[in-house]
Steps between C-alpha positions, in 0.01 A plus 500: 500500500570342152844477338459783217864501431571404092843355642384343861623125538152357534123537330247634726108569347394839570188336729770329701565643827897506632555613826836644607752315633461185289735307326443382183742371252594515126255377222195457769151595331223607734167485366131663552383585827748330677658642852875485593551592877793629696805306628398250261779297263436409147812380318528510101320339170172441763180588343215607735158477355208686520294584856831346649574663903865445619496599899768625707798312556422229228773353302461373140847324294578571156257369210204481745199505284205613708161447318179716562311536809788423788566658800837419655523589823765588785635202561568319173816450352471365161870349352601499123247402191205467722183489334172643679216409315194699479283566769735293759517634881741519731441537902691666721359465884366161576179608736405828389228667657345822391502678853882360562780667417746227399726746306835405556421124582500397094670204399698417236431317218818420248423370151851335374645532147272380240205422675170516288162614716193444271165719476298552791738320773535602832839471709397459874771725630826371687539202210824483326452394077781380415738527168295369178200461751143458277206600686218467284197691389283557806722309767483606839796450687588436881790330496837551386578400141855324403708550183332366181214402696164514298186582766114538401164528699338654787673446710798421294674155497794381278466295216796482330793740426578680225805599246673855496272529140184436666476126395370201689755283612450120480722342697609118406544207746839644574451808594577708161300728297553700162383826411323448152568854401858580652614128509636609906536188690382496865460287795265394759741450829310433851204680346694793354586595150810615386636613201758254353 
């Protein structure tokens, strides 16, 4: 049901469909066509785009931006200032079958702070993405995906990492890297990056 209220916390379209016994937080817009199912979590300043399906159970941060066409389903959990980009898809049960009933067997997929999922991916379900993950446009991805870790390609592969902007990070002969936009130092450690 939309949010008609003049002094409700959040935006909701009048196409948008709210079901009761949601959760969603102050200063979220909900656009066009887009379907917000029970139990699930939406926390504040997210903005949910058009022809967007939340499932049950499915937990989205504060300033999530969700662009058109996703479905997020049971299963996810999706940290602060996550980006979704359009078209992406998530998985939730890792052999489906049409004439199984595997309800109740879905795993969980996390997306970690600041992670960036371009247009078109797909996250294999069970995969981690971890804080200021960038999966890019297309990527399809199997594995899990480490903190500032840049992965592209079907199926996906790293190759490189990037900054909490959304920069490439070029890492000298000892290990250290700039962000051109930000000017944050990081580090490449053991084949990790960290934020100096």
């Amino acid at each position: 049901m939309p949010n008609t209220e003049k002094n409700a916390p959040y935006f909701a379209h009048e196409t948008a469909v709210i079901d009761s016994g949601t959760q969603i937080g102050k200063g979220t817009k909900i656009w066009h066509f887009s379907h917000i199912m029970k139990d699930s979590t939406i926390g504040e300043e997210c903005n949910i785009g058009q022809n967007v399906v939340v499932s049950p159970g499915v937990v989205l941060g504060n300033r999530v931006k969700v662009q058109n066409n996703v479905s997020i389903y049971t299963g996810v959990i999706c940290e602060d200032e996550v980006f979704l980009g359009p078209s992406m898809v998530f998985t939730n049960v890792i052999n489906p079958r049409s004439a199984v009933n595997r309800r109740g067997q879905y795993a969980r997929t996390t997306v970690r702070r600041g992670a960036t999922i371009g247009a078109n991916a797909t996250i294999v379900c069970g995969n981690e993405i971890g804080e200021y993950g960038f999966i890019g446009a297309g990527a399809v991805i199997t594995k899990e995906v480490r903190p500032y870790e840049l992965w592209v390609g079907n199926p996906a592969r790293r190759i490189g990492w990037m900054s909490e902007y959304g920069h490439r990070l070029e890492f000298d002969g000892a290990g250290n890297a700039v962000c051109p936009e930000s000017g944050e130092q990081y580090r490449l450690e053991e084949d990790r990056v960290v934020k100096v």
